[in-house]
mmCIF file of the N, C-alpha and C atoms, coordinates in Angstrom:
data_MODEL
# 
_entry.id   MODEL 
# 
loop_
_atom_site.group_PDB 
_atom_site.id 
_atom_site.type_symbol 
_atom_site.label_atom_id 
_atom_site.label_alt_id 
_atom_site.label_comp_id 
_atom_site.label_asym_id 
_atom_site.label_entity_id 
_atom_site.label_seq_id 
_atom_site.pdbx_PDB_ins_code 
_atom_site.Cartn_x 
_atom_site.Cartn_y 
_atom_site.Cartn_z 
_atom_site.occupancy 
_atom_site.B_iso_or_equiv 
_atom_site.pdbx_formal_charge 
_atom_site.auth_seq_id 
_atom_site.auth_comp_id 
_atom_site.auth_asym_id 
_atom_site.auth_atom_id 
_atom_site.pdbx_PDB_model_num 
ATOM 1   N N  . UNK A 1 1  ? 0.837  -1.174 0.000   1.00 0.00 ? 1  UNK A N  1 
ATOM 2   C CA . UNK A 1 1  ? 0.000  0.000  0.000   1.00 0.00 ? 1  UNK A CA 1 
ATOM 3   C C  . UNK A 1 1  ? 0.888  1.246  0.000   1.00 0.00 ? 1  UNK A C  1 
ATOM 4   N N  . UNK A 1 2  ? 0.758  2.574  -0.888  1.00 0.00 ? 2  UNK A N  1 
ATOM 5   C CA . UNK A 1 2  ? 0.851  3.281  -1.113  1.00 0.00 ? 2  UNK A CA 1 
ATOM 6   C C  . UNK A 1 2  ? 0.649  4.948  0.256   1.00 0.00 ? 2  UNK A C  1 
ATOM 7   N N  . UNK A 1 3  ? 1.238  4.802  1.155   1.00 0.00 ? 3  UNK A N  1 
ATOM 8   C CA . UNK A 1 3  ? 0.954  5.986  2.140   1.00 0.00 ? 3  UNK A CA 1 
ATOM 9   C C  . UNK A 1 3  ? 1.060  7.398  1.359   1.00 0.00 ? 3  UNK A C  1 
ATOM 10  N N  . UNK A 1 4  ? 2.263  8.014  1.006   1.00 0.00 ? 4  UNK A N  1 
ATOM 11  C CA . UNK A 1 4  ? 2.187  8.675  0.319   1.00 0.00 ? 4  UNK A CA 1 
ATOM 12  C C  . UNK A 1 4  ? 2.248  8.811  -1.701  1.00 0.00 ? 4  UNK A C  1 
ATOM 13  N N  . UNK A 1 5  ? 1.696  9.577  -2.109  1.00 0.00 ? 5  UNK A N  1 
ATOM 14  C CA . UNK A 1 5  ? 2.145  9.563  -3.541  1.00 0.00 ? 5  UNK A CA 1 
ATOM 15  C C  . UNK A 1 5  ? 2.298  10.666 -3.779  1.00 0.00 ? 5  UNK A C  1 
ATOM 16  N N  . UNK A 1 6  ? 3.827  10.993 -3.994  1.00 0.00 ? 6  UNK A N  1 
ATOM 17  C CA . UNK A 1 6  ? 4.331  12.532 -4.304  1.00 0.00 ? 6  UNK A CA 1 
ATOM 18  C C  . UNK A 1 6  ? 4.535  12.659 -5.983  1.00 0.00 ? 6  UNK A C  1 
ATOM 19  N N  . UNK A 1 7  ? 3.989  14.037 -6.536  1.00 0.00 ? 7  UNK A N  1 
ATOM 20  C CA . UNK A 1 7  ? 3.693  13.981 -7.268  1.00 0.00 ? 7  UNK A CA 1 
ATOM 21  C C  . UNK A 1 7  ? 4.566  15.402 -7.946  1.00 0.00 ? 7  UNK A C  1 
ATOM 22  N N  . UNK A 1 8  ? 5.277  15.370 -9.052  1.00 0.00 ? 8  UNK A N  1 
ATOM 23  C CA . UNK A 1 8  ? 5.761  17.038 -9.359  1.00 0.00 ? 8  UNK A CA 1 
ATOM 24  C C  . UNK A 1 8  ? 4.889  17.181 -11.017 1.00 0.00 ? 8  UNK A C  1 
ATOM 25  N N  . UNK A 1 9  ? 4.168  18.043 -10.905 1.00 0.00 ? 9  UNK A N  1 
ATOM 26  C CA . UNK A 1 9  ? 3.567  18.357 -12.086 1.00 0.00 ? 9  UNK A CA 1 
ATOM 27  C C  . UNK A 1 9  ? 4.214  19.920 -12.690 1.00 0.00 ? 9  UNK A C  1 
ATOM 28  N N  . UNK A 1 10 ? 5.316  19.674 -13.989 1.00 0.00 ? 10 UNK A N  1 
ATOM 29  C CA . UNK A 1 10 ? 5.613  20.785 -14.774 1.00 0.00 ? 10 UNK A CA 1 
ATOM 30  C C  . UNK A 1 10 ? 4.882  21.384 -15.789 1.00 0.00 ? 10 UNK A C  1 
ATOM 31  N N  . UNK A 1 11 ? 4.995  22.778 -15.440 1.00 0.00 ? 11 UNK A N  1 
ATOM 32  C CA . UNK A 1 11 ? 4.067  23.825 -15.721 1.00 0.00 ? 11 UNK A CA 1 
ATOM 33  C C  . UNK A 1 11 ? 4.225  24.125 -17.327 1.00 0.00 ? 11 UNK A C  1 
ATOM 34  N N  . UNK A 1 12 ? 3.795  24.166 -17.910 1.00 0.00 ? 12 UNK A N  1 
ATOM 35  C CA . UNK A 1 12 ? 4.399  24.421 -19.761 1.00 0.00 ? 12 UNK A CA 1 
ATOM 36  C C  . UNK A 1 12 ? 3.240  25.374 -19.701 1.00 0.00 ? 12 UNK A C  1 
ATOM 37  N N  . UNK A 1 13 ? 3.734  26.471 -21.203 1.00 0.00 ? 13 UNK A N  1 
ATOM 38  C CA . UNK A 1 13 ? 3.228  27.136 -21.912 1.00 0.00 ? 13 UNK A CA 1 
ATOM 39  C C  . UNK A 1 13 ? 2.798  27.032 -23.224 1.00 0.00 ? 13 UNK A C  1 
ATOM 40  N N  . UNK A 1 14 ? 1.364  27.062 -23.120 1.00 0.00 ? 14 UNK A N  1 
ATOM 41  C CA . UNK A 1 14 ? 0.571  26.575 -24.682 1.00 0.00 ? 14 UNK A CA 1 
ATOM 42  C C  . UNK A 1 14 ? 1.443  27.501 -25.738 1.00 0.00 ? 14 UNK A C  1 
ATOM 43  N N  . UNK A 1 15 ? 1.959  27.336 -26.832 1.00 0.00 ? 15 UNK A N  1 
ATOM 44  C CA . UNK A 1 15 ? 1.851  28.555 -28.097 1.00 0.00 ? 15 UNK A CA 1 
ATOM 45  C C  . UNK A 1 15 ? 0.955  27.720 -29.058 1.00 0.00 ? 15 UNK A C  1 
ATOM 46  N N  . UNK A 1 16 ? 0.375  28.806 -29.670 1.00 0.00 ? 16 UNK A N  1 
ATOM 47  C CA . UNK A 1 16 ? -0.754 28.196 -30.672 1.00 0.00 ? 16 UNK A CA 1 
ATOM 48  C C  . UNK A 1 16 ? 0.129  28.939 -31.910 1.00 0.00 ? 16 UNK A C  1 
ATOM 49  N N  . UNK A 1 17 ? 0.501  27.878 -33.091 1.00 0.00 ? 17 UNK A N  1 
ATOM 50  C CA . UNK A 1 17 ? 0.760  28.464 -34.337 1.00 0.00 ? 17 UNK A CA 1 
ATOM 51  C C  . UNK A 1 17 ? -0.386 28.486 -35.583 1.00 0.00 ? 17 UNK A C  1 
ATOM 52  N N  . UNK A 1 18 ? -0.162 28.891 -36.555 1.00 0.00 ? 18 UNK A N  1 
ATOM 53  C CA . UNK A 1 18 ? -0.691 29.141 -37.897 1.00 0.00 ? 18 UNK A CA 1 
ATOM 54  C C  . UNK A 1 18 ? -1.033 27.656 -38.177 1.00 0.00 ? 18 UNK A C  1 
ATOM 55  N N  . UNK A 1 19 ? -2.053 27.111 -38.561 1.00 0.00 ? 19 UNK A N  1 
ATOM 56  C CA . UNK A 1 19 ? -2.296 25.947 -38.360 1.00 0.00 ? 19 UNK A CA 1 
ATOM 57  C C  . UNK A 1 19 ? -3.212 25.071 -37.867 1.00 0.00 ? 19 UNK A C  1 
ATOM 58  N N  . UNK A 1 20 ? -2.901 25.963 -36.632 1.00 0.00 ? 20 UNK A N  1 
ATOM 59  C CA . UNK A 1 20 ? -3.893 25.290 -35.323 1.00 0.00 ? 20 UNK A CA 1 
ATOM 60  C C  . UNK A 1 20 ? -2.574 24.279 -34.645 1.00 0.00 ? 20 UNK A C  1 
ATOM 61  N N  . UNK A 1 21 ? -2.026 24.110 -34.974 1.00 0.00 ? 21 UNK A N  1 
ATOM 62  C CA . UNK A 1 21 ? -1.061 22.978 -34.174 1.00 0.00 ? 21 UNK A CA 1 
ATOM 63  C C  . UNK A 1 21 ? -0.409 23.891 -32.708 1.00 0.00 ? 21 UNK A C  1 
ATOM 64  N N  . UNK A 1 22 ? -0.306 23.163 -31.699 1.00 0.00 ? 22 UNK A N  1 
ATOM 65  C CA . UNK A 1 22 ? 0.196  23.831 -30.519 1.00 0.00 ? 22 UNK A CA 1 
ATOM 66  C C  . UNK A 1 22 ? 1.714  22.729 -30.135 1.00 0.00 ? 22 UNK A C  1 
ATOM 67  N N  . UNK A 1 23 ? 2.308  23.884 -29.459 1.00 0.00 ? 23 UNK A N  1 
ATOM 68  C CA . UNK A 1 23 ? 3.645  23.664 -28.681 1.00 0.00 ? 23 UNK A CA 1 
ATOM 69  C C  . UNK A 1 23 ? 3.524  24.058 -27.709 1.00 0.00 ? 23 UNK A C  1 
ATOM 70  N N  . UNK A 1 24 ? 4.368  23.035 -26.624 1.00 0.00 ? 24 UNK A N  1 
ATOM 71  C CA . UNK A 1 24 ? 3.846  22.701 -25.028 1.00 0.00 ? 24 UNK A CA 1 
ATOM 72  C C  . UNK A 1 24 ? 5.674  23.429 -24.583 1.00 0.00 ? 24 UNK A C  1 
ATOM 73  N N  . UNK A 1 25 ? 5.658  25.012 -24.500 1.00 0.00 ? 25 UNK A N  1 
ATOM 74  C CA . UNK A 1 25 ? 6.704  25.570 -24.309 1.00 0.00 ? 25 UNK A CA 1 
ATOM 75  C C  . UNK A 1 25 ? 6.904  24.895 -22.334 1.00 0.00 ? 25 UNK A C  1 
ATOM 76  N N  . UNK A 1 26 ? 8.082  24.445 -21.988 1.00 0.00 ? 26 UNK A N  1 
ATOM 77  C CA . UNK A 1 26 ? 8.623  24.244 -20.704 1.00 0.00 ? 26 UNK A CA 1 
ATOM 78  C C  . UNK A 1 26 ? 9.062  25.468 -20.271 1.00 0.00 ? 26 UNK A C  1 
ATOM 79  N N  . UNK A 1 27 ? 7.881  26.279 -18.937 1.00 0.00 ? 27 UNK A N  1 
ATOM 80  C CA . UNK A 1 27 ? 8.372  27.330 -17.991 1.00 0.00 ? 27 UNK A CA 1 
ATOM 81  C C  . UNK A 1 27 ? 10.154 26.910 -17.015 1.00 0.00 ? 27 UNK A C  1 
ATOM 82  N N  . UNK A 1 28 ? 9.742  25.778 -16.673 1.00 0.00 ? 28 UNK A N  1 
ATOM 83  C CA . UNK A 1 28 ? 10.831 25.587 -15.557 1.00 0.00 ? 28 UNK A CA 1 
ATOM 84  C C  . UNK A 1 28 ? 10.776 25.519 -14.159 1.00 0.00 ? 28 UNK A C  1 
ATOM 85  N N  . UNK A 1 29 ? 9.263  25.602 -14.110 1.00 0.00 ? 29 UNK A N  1 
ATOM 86  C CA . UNK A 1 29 ? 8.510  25.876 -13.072 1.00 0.00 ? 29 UNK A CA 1 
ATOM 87  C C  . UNK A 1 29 ? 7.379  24.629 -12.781 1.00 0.00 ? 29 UNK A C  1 
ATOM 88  N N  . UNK A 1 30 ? 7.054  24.337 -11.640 1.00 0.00 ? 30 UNK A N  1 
ATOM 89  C CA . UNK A 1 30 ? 6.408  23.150 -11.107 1.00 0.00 ? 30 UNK A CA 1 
ATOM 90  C C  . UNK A 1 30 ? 5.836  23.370 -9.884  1.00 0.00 ? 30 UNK A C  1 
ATOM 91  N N  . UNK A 1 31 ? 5.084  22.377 -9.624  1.00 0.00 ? 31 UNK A N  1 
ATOM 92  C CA . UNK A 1 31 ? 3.931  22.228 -8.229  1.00 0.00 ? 31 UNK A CA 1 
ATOM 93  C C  . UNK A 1 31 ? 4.473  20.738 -8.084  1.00 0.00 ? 31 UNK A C  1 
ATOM 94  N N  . UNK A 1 32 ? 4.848  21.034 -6.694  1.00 0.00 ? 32 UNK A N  1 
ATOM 95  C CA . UNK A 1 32 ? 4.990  19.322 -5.751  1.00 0.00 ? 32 UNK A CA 1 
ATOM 96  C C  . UNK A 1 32 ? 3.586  19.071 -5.284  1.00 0.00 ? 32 UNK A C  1 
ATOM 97  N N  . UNK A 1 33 ? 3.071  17.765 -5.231  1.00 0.00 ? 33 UNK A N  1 
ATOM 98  C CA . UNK A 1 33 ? 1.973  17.577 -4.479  1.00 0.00 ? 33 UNK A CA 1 
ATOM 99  C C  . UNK A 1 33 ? 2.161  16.424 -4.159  1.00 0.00 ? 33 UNK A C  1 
ATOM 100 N N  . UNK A 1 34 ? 1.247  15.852 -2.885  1.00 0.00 ? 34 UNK A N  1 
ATOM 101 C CA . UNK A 1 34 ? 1.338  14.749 -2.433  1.00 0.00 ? 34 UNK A CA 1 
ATOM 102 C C  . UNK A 1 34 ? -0.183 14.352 -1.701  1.00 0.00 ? 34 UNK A C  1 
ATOM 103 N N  . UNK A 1 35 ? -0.133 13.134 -1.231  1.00 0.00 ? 35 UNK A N  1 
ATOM 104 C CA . UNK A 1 35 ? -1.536 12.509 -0.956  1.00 0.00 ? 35 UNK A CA 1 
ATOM 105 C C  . UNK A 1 35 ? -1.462 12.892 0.314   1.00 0.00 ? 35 UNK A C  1 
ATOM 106 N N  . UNK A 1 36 ? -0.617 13.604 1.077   1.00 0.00 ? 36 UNK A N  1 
ATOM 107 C CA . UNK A 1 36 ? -0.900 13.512 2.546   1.00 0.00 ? 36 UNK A CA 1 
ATOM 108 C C  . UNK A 1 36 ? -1.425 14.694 2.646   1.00 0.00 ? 36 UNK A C  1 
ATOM 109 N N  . UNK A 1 37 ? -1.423 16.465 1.810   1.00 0.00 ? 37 UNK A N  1 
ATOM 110 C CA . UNK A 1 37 ? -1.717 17.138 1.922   1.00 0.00 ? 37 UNK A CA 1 
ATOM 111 C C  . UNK A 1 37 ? -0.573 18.300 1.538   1.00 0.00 ? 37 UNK A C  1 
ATOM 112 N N  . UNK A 1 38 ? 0.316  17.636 1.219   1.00 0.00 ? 38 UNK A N  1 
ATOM 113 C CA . UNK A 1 38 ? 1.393  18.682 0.625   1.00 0.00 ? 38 UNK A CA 1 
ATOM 114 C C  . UNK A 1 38 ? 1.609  19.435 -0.559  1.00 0.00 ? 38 UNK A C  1 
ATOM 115 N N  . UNK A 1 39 ? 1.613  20.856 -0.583  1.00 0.00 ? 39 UNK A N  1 
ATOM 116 C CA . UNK A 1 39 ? 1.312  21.396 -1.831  1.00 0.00 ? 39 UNK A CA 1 
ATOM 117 C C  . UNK A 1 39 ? 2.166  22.496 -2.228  1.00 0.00 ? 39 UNK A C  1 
ATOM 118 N N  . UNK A 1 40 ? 3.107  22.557 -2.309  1.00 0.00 ? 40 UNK A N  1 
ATOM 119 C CA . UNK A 1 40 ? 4.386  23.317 -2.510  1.00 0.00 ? 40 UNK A CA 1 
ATOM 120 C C  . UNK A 1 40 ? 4.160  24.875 -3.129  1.00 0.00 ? 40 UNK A C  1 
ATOM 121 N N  . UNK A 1 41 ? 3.221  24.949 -4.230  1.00 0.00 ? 41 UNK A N  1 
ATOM 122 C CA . UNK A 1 41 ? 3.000  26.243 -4.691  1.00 0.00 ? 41 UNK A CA 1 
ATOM 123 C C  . UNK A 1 41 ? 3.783  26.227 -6.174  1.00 0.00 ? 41 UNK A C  1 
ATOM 124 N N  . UNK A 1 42 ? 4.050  27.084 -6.687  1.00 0.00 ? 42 UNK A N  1 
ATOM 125 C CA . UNK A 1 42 ? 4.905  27.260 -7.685  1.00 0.00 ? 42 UNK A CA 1 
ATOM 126 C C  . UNK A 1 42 ? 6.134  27.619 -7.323  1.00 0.00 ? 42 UNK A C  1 
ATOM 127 N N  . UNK A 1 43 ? 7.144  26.691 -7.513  1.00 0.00 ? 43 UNK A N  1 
ATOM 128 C CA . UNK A 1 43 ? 8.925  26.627 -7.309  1.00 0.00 ? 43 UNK A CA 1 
ATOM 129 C C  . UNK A 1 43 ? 9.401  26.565 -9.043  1.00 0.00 ? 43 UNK A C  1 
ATOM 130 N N  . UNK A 1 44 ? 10.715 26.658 -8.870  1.00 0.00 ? 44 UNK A N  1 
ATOM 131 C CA . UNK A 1 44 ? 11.376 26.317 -9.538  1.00 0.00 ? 44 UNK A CA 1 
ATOM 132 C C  . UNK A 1 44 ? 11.212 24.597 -9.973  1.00 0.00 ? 44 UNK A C  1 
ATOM 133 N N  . UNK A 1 45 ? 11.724 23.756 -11.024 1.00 0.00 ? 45 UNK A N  1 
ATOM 134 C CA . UNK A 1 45 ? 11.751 22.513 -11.262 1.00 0.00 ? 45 UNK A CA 1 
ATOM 135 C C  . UNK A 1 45 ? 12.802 21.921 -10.802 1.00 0.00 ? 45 UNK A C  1 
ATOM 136 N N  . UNK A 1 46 ? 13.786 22.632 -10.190 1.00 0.00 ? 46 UNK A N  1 
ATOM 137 C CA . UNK A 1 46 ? 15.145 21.963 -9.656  1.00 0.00 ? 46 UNK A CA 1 
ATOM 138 C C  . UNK A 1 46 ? 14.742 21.637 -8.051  1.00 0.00 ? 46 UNK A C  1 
ATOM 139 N N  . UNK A 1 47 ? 13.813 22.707 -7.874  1.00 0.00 ? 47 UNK A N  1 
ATOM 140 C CA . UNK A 1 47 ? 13.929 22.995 -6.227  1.00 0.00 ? 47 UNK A CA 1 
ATOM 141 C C  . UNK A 1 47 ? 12.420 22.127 -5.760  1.00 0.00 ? 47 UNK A C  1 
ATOM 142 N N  . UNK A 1 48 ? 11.532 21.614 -7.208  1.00 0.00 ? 48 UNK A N  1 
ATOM 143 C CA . UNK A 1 48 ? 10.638 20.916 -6.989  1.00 0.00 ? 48 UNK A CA 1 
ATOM 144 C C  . UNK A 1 48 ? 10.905 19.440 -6.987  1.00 0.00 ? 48 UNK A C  1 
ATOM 145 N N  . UNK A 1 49 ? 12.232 19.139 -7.523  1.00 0.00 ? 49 UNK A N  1 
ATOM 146 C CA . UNK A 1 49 ? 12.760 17.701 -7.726  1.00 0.00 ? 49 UNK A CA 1 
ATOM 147 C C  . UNK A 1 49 ? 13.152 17.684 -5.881  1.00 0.00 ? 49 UNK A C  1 
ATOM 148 N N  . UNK A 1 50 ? 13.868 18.589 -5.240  1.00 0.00 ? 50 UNK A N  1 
ATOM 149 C CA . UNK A 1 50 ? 14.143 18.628 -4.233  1.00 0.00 ? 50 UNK A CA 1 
ATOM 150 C C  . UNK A 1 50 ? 13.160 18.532 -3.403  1.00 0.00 ? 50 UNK A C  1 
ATOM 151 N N  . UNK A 1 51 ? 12.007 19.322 -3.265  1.00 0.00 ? 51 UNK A N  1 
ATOM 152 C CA . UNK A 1 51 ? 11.034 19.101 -2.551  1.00 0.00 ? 51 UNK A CA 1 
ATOM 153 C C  . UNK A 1 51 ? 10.353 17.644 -2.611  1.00 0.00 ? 51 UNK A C  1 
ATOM 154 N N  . UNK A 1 52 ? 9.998  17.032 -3.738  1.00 0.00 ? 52 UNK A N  1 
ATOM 155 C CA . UNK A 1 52 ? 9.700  15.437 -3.324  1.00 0.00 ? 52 UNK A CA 1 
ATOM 156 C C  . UNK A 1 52 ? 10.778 14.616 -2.529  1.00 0.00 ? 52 UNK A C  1 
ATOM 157 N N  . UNK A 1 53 ? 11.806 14.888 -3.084  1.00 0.00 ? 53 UNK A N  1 
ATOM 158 C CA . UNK A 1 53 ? 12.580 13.973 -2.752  1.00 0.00 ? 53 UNK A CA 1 
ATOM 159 C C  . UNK A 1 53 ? 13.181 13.791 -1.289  1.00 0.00 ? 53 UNK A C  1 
ATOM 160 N N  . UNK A 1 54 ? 12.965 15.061 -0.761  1.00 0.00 ? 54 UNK A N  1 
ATOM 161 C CA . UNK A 1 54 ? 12.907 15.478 0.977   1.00 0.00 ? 54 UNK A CA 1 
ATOM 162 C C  . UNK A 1 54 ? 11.903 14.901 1.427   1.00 0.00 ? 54 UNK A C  1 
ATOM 163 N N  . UNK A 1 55 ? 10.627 14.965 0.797   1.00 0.00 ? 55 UNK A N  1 
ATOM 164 C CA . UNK A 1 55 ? 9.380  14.609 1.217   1.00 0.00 ? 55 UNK A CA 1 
ATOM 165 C C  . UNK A 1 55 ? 9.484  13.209 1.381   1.00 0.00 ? 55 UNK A C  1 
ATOM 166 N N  . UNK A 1 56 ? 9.740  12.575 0.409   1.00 0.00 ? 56 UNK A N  1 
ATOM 167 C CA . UNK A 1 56 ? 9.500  11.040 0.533   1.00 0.00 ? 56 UNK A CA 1 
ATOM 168 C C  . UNK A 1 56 ? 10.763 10.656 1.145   1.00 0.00 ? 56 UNK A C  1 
ATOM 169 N N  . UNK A 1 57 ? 11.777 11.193 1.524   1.00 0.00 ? 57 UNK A N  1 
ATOM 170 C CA . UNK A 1 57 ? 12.835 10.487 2.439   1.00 0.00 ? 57 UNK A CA 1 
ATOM 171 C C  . UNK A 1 57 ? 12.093 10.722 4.097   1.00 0.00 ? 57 UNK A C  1 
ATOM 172 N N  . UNK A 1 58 ? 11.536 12.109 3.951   1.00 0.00 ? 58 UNK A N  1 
ATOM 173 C CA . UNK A 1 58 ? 10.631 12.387 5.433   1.00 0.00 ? 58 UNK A CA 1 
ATOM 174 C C  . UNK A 1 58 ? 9.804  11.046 6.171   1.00 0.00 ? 58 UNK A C  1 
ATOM 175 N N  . UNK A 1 59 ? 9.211  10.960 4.674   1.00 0.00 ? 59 UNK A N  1 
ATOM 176 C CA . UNK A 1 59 ? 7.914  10.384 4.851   1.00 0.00 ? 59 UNK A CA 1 
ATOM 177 C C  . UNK A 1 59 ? 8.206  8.578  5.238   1.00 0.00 ? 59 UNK A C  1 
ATOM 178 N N  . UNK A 1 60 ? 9.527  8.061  4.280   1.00 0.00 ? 60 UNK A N  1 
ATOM 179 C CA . UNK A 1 60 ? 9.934  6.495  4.580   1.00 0.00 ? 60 UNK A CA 1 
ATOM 180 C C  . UNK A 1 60 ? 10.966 6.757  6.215   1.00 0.00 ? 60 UNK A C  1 
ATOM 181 N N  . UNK A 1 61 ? 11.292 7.715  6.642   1.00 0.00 ? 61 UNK A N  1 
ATOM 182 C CA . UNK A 1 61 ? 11.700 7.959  8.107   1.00 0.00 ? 61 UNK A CA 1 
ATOM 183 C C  . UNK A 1 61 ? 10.704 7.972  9.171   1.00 0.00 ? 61 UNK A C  1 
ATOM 184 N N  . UNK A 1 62 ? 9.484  8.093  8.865   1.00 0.00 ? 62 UNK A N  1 
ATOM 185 C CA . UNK A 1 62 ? 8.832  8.606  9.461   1.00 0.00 ? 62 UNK A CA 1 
ATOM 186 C C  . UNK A 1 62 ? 8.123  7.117  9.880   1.00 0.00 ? 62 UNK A C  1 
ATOM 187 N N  . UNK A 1 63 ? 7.784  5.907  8.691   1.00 0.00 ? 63 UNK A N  1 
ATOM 188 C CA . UNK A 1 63 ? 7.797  4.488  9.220   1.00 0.00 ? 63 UNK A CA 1 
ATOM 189 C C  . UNK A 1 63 ? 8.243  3.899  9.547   1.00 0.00 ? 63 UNK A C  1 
ATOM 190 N N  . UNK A 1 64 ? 9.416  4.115  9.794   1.00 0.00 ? 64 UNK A N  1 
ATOM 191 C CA . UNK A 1 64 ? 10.386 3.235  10.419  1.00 0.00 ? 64 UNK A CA 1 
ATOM 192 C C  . UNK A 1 64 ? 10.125 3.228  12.054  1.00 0.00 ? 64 UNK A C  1 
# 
């Protein structure tokens, strides 16, 4: 069973060209989330890789 599920969702920017075809531009920017109630906000994507990865070392310390 699954206690937590941390989650980093990166933020992209639609461009719509001539066409109709779209490009999924990468901000660099992300939201951590998790099942326990954790919700980081908008960070950076470096500092959001960091934030799970604190989280879920927290979180497998925390069963032991």
């Amino acid at each position: 069973m699954v206690e937590h599920a941390t989650v980093i969702h990166g933020i992209t920017r639609d461009k719509t060209h001539q066409g109709g075809w779209v490009e999924h531009e990468p901000t660099g920017r992300a939201v951590v989330r998790c099942t326990c109630g954790l919700l980081s906000g908008i960070v950076a994507e470096t500092l959001a890789a960091q934030i799970a990865d604190d989280h879920r070392r927290t979180a497998a310390e925390a069963r032991v």
